[in-house]
C-alpha positions as CSV (number, residue, x, y, z in Angstrom):
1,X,0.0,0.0,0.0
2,X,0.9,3.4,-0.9
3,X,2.1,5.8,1.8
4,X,0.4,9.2,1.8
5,X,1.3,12.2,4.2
6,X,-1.7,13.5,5.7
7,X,-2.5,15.7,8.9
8,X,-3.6,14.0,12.1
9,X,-7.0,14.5,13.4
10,X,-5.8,15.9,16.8
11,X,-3.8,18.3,15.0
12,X,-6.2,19.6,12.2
13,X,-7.6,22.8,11.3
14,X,-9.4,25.2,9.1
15,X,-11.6,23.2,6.2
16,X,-10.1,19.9,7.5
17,X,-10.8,20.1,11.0
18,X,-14.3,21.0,9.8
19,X,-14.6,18.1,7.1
20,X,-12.8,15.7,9.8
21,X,-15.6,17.0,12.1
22,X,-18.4,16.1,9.8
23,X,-16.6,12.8,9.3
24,X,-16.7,11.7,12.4
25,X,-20.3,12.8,12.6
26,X,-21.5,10.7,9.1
27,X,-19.2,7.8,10.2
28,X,-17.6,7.8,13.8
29,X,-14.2,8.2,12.3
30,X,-12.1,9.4,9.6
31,X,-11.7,7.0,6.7
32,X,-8.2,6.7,5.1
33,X,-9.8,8.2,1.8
34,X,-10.7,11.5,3.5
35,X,-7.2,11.6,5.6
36,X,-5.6,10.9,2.5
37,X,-6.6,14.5,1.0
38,X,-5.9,16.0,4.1
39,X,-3.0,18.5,2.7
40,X,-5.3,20.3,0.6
41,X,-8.4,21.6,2.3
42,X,-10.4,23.3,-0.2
43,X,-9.8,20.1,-2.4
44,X,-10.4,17.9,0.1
45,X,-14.3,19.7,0.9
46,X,-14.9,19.8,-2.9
47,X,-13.9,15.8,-3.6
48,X,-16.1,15.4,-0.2
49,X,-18.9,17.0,-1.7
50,X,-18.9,15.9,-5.3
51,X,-19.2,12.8,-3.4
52,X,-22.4,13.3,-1.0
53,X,-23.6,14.4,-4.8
54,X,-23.0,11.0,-6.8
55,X,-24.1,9.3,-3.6
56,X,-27.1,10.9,-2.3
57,X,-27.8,13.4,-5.3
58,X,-31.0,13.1,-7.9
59,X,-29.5,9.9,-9.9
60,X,-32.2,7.5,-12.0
61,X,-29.7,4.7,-10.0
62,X,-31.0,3.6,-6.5
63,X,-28.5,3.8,-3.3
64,X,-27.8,0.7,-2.9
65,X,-27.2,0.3,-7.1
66,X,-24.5,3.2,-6.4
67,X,-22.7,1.3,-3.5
68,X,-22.7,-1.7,-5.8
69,X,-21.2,0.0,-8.6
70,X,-18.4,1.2,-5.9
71,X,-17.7,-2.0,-4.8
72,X,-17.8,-3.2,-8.2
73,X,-15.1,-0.7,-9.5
74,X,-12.9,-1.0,-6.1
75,X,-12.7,-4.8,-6.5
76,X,-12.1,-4.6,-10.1
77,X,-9.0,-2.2,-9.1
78,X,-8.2,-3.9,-5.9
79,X,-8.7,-1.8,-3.7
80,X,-10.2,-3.0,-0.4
81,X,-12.8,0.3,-0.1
């Protein structure tokens, strides 16, 4: 697995203490994914929210139709999402 620098929850602030915050909220902890573009802020609440979009947005796909089609596309890339 790939190593990433990222910034620690404890020591966060700005846009990511406020997306960690909201993480924590949706989840009850911060995923790797979201850690992962910790060293940009404004890019980090912007991939975060195109996200909540494809996922939750108006889509003629169901939910759970998304969440396969993620699984589908991590497994085929092996990635363990």
């Amino acid at each position: 697995m790939a190593w990433i620098k990222t910034v620690p929850v404890a020591e966060a602030t700005g846009i990511v203490r406020a997306e960690y915050v909201a993480a924590i909220a949706r989840a009850g902890h911060v995923w790797q994914i979201i850690k992962a573009k910790s060293l940009n802020g404004p890019a980090m609440k912007q991939s975060t929210a195109l996200y909540g979009t494809l996922m939750h947005g108006a889509s003629p796909l169901t939910r759970v139709q998304r969440e396969m089609l993620a699984v589908v596309v991590s497994k085929t890339n092996h990635c363990h999402y």
